[in-house]
Biopython code that builds the backbone (N, CA, C, O; Angstrom):
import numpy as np
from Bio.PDB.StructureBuilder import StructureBuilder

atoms = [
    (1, "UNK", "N", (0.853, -1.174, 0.000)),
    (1, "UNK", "CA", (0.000, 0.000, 0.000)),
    (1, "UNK", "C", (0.903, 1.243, 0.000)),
    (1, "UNK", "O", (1.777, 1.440, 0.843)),
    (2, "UNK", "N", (0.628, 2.018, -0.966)),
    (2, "UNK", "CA", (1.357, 3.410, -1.105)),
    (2, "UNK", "C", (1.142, 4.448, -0.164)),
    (2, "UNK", "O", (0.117, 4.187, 0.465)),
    (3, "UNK", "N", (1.688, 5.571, 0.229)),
    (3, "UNK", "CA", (1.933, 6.837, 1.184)),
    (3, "UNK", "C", (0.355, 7.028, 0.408)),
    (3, "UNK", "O", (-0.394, 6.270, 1.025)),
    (4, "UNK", "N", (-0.208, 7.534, -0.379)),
    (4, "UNK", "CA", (-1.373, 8.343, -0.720)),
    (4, "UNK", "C", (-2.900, 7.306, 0.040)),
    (4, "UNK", "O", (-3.885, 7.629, 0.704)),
    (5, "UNK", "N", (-2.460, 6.206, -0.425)),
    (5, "UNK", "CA", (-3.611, 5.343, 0.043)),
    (5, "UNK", "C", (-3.967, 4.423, 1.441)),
    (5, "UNK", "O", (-4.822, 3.585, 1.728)),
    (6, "UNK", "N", (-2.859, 5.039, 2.115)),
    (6, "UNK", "CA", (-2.674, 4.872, 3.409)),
    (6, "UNK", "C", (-3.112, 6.203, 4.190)),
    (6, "UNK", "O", (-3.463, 6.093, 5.365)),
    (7, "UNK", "N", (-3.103, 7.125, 3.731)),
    (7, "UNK", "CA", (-3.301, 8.746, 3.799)),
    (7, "UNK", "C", (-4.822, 8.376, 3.791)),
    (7, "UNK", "O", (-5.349, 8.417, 4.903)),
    (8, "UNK", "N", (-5.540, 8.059, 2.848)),
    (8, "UNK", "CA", (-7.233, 8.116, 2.218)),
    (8, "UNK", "C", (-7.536, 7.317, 2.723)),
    (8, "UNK", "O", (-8.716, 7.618, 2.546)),
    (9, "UNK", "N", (-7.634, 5.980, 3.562)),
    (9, "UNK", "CA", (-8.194, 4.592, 4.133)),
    (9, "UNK", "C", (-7.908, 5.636, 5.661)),
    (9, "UNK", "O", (-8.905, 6.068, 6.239)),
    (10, "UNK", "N", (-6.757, 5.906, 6.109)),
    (10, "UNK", "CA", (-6.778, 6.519, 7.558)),
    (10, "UNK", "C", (-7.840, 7.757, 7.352)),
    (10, "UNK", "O", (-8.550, 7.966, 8.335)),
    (11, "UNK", "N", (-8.085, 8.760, 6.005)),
    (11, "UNK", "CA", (-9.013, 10.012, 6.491)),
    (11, "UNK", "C", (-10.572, 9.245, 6.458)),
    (11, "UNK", "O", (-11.523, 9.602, 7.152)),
    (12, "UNK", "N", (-10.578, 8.135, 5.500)),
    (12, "UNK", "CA", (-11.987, 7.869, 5.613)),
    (12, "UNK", "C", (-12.599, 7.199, 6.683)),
    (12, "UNK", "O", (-13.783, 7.369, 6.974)),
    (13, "UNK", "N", (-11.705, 6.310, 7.386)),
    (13, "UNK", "CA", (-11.831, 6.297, 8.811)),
    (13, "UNK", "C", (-12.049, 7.200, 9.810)),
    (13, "UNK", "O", (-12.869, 7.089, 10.722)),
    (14, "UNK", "N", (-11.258, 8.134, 9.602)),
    (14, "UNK", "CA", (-11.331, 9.299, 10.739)),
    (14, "UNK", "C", (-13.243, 9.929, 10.558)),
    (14, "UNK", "O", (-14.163, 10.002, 11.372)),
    (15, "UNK", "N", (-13.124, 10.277, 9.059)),
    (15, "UNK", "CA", (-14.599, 10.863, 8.705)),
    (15, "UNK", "C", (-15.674, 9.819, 9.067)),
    (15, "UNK", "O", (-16.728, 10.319, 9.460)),
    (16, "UNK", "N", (-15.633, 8.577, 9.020)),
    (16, "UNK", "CA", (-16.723, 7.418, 9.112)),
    (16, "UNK", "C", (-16.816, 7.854, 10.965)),
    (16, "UNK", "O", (-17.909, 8.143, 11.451)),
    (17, "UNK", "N", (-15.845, 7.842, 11.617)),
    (17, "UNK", "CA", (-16.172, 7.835, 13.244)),
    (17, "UNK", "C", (-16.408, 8.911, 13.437)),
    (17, "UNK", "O", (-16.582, 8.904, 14.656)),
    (18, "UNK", "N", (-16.640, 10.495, 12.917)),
    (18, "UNK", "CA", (-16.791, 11.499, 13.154)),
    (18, "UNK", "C", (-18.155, 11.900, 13.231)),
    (18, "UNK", "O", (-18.422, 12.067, 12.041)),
    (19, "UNK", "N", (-19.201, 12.163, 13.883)),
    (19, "UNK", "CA", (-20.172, 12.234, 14.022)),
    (19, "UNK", "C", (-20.780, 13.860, 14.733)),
    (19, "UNK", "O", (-21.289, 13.907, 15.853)),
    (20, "UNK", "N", (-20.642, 14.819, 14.039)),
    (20, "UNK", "CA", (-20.855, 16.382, 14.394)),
    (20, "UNK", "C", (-22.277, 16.433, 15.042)),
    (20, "UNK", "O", (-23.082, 15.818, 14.343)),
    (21, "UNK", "N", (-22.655, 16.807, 15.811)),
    (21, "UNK", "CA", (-23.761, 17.406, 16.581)),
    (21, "UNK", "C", (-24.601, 18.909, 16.156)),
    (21, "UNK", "O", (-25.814, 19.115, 16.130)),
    (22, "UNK", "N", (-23.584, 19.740, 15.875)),
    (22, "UNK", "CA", (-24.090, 20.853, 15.399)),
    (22, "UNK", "C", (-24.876, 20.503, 14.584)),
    (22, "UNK", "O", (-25.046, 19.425, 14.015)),
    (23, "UNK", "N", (-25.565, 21.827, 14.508)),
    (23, "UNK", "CA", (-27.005, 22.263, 13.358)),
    (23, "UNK", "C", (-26.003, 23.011, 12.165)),
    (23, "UNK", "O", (-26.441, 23.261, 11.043)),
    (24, "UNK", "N", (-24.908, 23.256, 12.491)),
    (24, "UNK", "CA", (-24.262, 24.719, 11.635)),
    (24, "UNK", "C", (-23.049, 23.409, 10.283)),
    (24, "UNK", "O", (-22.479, 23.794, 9.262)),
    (25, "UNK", "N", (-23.053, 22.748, 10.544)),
    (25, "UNK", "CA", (-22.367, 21.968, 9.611)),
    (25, "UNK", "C", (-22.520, 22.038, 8.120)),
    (25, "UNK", "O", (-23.672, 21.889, 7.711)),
    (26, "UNK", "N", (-21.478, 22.255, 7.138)),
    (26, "UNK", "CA", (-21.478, 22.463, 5.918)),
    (26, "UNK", "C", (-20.006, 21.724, 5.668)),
    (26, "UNK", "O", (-18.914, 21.667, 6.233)),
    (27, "UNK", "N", (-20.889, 20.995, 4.022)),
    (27, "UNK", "CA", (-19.773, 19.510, 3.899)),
    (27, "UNK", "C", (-19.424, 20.719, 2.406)),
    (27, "UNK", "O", (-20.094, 21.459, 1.686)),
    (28, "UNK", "N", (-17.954, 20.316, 2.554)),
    (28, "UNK", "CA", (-16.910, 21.074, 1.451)),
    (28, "UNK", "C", (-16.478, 19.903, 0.467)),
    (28, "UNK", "O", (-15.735, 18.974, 0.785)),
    (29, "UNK", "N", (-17.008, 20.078, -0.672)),
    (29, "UNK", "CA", (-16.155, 18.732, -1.302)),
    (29, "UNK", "C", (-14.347, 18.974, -1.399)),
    (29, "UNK", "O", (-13.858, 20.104, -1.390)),
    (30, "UNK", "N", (-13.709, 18.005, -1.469)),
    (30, "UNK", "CA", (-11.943, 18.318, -0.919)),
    (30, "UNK", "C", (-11.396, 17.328, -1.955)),
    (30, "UNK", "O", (-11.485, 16.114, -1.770)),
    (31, "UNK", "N", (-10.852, 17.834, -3.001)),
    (31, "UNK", "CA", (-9.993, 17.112, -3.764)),
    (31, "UNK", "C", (-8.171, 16.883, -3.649)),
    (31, "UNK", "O", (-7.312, 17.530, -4.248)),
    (32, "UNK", "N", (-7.997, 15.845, -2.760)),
    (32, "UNK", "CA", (-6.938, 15.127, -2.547)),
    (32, "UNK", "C", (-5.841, 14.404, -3.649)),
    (32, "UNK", "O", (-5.929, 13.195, -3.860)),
    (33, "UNK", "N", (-4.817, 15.223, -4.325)),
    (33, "UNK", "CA", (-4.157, 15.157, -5.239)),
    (33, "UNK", "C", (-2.707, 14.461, -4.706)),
    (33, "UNK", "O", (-2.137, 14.936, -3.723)),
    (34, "UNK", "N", (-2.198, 13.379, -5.383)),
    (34, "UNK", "CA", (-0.526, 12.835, -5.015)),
    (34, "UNK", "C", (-0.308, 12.947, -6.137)),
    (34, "UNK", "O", (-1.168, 12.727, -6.990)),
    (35, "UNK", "N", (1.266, 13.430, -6.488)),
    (35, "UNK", "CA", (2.351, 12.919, -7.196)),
    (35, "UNK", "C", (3.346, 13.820, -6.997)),
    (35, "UNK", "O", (3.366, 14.990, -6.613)),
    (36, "UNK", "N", (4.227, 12.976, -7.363)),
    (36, "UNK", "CA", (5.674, 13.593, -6.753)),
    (36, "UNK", "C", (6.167, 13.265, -5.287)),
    (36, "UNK", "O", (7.291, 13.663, -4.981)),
    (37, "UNK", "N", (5.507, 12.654, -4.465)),
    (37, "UNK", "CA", (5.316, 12.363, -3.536)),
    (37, "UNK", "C", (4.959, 13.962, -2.466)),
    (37, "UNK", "O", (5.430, 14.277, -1.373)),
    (38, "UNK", "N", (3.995, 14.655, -3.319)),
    (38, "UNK", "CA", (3.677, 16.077, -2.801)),
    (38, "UNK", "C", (1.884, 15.725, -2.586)),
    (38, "UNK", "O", (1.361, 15.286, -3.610)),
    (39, "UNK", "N", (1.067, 15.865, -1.521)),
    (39, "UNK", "CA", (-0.271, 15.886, -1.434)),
    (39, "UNK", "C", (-0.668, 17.457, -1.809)),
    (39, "UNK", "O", (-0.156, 18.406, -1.217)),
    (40, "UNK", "N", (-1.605, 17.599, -2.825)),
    (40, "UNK", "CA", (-2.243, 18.778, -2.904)),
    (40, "UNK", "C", (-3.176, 18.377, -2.850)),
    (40, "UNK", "O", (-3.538, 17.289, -3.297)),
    (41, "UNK", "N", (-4.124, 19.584, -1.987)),
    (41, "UNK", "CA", (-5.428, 19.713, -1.249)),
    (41, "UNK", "C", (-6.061, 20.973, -1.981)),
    (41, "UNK", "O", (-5.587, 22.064, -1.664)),
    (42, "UNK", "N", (-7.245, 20.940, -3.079)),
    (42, "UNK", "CA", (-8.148, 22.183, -3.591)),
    (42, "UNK", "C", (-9.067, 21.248, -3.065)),
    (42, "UNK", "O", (-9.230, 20.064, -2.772)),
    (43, "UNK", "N", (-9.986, 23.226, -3.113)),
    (43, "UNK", "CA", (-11.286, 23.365, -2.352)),
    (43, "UNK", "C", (-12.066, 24.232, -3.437)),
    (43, "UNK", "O", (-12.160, 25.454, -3.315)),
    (44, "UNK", "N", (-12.608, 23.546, -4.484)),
    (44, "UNK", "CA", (-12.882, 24.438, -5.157)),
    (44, "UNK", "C", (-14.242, 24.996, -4.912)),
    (44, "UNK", "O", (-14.619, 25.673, -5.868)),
    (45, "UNK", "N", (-14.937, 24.939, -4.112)),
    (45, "UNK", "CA", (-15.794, 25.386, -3.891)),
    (45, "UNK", "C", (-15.449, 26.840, -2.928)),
    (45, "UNK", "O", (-16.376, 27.574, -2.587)),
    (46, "UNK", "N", (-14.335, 27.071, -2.636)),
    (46, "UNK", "CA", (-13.792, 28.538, -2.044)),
    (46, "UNK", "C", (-12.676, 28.445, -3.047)),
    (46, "UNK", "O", (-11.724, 29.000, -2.500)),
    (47, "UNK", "N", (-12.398, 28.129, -3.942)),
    (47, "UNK", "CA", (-10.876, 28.759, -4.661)),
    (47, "UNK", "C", (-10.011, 28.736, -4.529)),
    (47, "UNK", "O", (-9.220, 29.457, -5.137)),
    (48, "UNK", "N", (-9.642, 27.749, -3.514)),
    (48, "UNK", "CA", (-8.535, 27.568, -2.485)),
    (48, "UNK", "C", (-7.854, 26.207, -2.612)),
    (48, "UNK", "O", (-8.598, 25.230, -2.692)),
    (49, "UNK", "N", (-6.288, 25.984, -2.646)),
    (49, "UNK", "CA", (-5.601, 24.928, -2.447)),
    (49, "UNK", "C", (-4.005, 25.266, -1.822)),
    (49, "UNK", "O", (-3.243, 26.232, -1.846)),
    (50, "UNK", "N", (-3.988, 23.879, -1.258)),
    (50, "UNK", "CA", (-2.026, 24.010, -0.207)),
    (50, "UNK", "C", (-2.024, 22.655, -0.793)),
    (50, "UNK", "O", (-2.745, 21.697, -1.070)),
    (51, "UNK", "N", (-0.746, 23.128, -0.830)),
    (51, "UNK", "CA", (0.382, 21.805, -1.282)),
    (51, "UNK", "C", (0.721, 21.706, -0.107)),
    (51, "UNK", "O", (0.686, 22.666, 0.664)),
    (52, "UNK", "N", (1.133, 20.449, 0.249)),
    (52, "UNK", "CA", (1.730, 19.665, 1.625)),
    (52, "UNK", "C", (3.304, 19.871, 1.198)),
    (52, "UNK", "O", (4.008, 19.961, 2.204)),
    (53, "UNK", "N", (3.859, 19.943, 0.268)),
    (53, "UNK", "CA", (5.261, 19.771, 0.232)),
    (53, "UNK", "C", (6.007, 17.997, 0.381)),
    (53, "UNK", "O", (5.514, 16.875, 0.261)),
    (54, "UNK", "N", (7.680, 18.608, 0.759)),
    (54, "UNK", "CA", (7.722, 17.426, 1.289)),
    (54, "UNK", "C", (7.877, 16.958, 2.566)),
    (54, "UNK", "O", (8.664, 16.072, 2.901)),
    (55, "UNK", "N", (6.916, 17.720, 3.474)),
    (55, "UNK", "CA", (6.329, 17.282, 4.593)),
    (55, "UNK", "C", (5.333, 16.395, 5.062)),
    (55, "UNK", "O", (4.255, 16.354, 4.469)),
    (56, "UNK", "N", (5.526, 15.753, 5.947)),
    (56, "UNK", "CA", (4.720, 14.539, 6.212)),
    (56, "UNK", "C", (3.145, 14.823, 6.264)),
    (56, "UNK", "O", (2.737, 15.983, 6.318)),
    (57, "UNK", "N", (2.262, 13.714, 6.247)),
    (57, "UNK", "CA", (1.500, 14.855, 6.089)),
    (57, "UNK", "C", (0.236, 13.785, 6.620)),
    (57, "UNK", "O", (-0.097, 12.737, 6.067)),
    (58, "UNK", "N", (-0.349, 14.390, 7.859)),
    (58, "UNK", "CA", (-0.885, 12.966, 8.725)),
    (58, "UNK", "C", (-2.650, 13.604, 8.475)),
    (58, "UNK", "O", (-2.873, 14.749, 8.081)),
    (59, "UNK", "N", (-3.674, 12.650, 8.781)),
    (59, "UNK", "CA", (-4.822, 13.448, 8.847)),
    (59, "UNK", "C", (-5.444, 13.874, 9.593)),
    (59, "UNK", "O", (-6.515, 14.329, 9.190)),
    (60, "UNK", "N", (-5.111, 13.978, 11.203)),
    (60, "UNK", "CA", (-5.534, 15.374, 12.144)),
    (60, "UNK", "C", (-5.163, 16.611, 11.092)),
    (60, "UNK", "O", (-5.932, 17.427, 10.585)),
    (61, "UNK", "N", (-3.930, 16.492, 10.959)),
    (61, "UNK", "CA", (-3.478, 18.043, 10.662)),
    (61, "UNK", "C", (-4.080, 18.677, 9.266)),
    (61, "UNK", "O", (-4.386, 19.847, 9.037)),
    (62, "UNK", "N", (-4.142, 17.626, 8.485)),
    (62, "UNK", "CA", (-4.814, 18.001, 6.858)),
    (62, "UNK", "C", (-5.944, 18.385, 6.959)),
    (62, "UNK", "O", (-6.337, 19.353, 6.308)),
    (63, "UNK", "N", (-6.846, 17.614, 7.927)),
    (63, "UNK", "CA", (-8.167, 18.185, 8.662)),
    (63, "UNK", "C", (-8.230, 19.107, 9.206)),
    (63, "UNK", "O", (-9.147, 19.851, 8.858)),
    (64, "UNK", "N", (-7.207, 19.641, 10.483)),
    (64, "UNK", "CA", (-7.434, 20.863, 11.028)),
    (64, "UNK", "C", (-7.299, 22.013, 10.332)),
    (64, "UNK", "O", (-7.950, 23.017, 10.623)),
    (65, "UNK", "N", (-6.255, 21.959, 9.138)),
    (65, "UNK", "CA", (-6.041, 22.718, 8.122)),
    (65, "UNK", "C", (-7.460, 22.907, 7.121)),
    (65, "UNK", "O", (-7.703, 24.105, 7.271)),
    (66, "UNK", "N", (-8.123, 22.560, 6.534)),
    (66, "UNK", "CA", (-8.904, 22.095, 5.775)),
    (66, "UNK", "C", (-10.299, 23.276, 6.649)),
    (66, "UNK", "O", (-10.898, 24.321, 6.398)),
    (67, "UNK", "N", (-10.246, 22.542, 7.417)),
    (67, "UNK", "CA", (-11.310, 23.156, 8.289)),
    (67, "UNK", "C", (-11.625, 24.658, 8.664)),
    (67, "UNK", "O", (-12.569, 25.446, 8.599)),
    (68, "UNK", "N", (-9.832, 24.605, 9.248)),
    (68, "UNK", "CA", (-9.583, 26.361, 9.393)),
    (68, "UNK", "C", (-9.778, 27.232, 7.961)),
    (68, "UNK", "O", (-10.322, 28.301, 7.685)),
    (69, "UNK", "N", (-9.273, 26.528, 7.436)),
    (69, "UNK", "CA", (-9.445, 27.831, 6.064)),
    (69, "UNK", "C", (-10.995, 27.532, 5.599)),
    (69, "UNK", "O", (-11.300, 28.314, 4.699)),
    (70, "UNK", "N", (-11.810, 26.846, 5.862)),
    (70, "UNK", "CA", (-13.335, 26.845, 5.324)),
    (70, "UNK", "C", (-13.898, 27.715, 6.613)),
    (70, "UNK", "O", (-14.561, 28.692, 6.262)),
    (71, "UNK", "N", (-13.801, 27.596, 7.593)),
    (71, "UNK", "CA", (-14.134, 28.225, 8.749)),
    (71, "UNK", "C", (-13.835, 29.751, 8.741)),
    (71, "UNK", "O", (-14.764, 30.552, 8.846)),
    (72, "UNK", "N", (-12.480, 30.177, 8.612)),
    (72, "UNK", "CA", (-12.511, 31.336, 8.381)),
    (72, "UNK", "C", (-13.161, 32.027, 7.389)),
    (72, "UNK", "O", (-13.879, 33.013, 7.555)),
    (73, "UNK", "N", (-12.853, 31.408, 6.207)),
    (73, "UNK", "CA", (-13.646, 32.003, 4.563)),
    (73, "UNK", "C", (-15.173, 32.185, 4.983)),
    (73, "UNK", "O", (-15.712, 33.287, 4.883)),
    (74, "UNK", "N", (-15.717, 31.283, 5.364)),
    (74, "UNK", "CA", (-17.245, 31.456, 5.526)),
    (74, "UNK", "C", (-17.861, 31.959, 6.917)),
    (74, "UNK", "O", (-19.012, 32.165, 7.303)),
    (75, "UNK", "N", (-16.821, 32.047, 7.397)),
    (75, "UNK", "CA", (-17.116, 33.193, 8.964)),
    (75, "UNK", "C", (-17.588, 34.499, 8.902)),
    (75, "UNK", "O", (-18.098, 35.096, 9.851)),
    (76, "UNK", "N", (-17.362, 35.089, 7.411)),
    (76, "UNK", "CA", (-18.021, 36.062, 7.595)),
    (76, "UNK", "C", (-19.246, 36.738, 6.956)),
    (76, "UNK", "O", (-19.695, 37.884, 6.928)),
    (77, "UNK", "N", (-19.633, 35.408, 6.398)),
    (77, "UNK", "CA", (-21.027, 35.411, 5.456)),
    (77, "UNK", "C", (-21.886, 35.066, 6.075)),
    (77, "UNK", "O", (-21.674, 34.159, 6.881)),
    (78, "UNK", "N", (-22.824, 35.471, 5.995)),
    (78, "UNK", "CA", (-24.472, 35.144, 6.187)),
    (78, "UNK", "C", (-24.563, 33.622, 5.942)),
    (78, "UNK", "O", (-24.090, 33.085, 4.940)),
    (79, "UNK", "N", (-25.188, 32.984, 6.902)),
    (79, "UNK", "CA", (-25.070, 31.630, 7.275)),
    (79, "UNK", "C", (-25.959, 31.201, 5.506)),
    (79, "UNK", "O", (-25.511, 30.172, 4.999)),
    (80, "UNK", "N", (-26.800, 31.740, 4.892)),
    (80, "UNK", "CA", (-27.678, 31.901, 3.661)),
    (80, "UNK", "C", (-26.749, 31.494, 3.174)),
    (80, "UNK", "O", (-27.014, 30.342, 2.831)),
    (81, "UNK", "N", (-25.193, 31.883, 2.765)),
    (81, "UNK", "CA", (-24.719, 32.111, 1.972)),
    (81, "UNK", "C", (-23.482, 30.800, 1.555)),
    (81, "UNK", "O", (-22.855, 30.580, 0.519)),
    (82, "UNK", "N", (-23.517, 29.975, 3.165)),
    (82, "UNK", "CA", (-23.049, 28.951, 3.200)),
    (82, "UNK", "C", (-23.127, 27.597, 2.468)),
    (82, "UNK", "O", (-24.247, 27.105, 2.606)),
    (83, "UNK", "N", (-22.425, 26.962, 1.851)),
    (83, "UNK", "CA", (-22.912, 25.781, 1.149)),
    (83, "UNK", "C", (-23.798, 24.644, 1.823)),
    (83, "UNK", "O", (-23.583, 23.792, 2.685)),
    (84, "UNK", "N", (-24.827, 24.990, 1.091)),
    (84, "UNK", "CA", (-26.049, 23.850, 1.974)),
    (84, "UNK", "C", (-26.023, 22.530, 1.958)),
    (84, "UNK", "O", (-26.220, 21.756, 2.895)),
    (85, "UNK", "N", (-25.757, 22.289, 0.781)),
    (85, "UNK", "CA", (-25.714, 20.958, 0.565)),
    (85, "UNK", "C", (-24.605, 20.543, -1.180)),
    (85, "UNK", "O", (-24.590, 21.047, -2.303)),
    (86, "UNK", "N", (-23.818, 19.352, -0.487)),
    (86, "UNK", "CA", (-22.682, 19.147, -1.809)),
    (86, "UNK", "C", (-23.406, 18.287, -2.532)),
    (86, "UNK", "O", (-24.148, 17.392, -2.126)),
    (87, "UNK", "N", (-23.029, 18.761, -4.144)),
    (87, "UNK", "CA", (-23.842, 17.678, -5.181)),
    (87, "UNK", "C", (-22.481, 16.622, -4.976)),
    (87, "UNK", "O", (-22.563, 15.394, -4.974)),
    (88, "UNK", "N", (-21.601, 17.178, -4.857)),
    (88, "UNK", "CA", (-20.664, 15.857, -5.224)),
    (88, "UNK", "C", (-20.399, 14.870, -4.035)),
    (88, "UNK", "O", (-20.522, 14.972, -2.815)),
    (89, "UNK", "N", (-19.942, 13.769, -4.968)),
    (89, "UNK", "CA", (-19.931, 12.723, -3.825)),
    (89, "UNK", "C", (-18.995, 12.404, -3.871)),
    (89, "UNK", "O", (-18.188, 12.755, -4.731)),
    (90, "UNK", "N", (-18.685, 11.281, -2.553)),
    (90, "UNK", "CA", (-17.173, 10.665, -2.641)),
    (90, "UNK", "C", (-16.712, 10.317, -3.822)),
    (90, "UNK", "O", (-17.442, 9.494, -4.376)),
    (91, "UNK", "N", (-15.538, 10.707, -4.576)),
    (91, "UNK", "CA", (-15.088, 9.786, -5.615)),
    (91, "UNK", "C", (-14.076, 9.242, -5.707)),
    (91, "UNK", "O", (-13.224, 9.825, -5.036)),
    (92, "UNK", "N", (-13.535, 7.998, -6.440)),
    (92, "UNK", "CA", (-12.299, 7.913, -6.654)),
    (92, "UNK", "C", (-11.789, 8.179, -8.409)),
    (92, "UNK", "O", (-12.042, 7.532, -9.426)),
    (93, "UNK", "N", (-10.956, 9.459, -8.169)),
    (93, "UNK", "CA", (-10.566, 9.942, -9.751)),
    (93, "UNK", "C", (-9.463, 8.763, -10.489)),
    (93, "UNK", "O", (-10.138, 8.286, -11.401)),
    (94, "UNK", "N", (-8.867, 8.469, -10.496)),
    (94, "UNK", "CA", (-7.377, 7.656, -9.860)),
    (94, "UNK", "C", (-7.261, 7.496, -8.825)),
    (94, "UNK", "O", (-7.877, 7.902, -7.840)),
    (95, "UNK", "N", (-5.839, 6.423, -9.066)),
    (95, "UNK", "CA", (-5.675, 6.071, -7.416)),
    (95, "UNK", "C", (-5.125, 6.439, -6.825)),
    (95, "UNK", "O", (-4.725, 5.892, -5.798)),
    (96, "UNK", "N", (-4.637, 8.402, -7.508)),
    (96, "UNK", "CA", (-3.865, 9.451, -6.704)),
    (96, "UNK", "C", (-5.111, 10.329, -6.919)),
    (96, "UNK", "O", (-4.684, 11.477, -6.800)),
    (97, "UNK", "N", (-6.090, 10.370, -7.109)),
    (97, "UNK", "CA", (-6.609, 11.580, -7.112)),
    (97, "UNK", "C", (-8.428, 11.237, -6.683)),
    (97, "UNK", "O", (-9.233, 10.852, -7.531)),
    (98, "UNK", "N", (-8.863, 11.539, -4.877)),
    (98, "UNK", "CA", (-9.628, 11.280, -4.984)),
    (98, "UNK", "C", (-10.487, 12.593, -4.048)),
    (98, "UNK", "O", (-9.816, 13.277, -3.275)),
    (99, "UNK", "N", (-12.047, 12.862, -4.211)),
    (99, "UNK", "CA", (-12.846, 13.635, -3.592)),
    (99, "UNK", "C", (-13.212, 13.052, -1.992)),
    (99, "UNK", "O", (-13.643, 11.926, -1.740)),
    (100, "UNK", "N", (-13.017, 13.770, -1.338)),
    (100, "UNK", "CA", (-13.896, 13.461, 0.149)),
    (100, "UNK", "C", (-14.613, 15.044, 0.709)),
    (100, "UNK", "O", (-14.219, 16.197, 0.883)),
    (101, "UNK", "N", (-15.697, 14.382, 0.827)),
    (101, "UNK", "CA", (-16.752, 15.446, 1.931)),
    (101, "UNK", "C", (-16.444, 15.777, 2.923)),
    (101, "UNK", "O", (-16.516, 14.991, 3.867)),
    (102, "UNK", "N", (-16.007, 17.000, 3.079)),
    (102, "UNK", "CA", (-15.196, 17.066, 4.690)),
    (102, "UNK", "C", (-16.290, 18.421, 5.860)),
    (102, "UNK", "O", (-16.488, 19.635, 5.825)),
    (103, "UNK", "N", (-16.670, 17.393, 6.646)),
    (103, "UNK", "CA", (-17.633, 18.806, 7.457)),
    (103, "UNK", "C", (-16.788, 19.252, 8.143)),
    (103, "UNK", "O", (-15.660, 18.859, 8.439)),
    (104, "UNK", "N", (-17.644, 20.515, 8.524)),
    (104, "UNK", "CA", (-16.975, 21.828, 8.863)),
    (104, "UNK", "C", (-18.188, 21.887, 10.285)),
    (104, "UNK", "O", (-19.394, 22.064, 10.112)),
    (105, "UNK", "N", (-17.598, 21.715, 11.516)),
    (105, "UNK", "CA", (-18.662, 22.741, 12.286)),
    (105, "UNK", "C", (-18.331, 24.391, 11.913)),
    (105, "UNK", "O", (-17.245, 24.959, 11.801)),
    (106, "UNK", "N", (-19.445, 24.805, 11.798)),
    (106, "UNK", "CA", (-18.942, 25.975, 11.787)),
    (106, "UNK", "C", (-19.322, 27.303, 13.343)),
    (106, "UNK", "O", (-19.025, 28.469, 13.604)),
    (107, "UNK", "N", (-19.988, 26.369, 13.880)),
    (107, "UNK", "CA", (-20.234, 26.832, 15.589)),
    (107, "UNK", "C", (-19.058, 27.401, 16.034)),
    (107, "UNK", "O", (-19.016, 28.435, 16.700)),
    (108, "UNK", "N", (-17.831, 26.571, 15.586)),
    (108, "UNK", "CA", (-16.267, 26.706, 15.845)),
    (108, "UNK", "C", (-15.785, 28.214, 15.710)),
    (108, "UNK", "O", (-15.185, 28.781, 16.623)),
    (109, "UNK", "N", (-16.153, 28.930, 14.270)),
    (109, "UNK", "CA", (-15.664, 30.152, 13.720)),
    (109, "UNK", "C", (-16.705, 30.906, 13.574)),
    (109, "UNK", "O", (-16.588, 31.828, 12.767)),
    (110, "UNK", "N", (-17.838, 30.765, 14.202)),
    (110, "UNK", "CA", (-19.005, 32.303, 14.572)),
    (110, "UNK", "C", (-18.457, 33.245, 15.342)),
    (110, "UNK", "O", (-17.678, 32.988, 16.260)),
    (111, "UNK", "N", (-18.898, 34.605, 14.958)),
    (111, "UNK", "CA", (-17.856, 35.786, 15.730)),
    (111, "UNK", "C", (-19.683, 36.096, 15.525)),
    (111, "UNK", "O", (-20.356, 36.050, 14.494)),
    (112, "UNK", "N", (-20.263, 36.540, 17.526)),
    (112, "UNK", "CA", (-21.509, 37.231, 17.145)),
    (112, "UNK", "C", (-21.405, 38.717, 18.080)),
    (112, "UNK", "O", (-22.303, 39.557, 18.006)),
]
sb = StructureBuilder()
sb.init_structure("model")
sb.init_model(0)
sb.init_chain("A")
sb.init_seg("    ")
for serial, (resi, resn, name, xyz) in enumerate(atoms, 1):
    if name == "N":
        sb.init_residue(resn, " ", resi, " ")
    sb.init_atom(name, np.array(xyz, "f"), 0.0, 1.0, " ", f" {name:<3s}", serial, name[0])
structure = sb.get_structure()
């Protein structure tokens, strides 16, 4: 099993046991890119992507990352304005290139 697909079996685990409570939750579709042995992470639904480099690159942290920058971006919009619901679904593009739904509490980054 390769660095990328050891990466995607550990996040889909993490997401399968994750179970959010909030009412304020909005799922970001997250396209998970390998090669080069570099993970790039776009969000195209905010315009946004980080390259991991060649730093390790575990999935607390890709998550906490992921999160913070959707959290901040949409912290300051009208909850209206938030993505309600993702058409896209899990996919697998290749077997370096796949989509995951990643929720966001966003209870986390309300400024009232």
């Amino acid at each position: 099993m390769d660095e990328f697909t050891t990466f995607i079996t550990a996040l889909d685990q993490t997401l399968a046991q994750a179970s959010p409570q909030s009412t304020e939750i909005v799922e970001i579709p997250v396209t998970f890119i390998f090669r080069e042995h570099h993970l790039q992470v776009e969000m195209t639904t905010l315009q946004t992507s980080f390259n991991q480099g060649d730093n390790a690159f575990a999935v607390p942290d890709i998550l906490d990352r992921i999160r913070m920058l959707v959290g901040l971006e949409l912290a300051d919009r009208p909850k209206t304005e938030w993505p309600q619901s993702a058409t896209t679904k899990n996919l697998t593009i290749s077997p370096h290139k796949v989509v995951r739904l990643i929720p966001v509490d966003m209870q986390a980054y309300r400024v009232d």
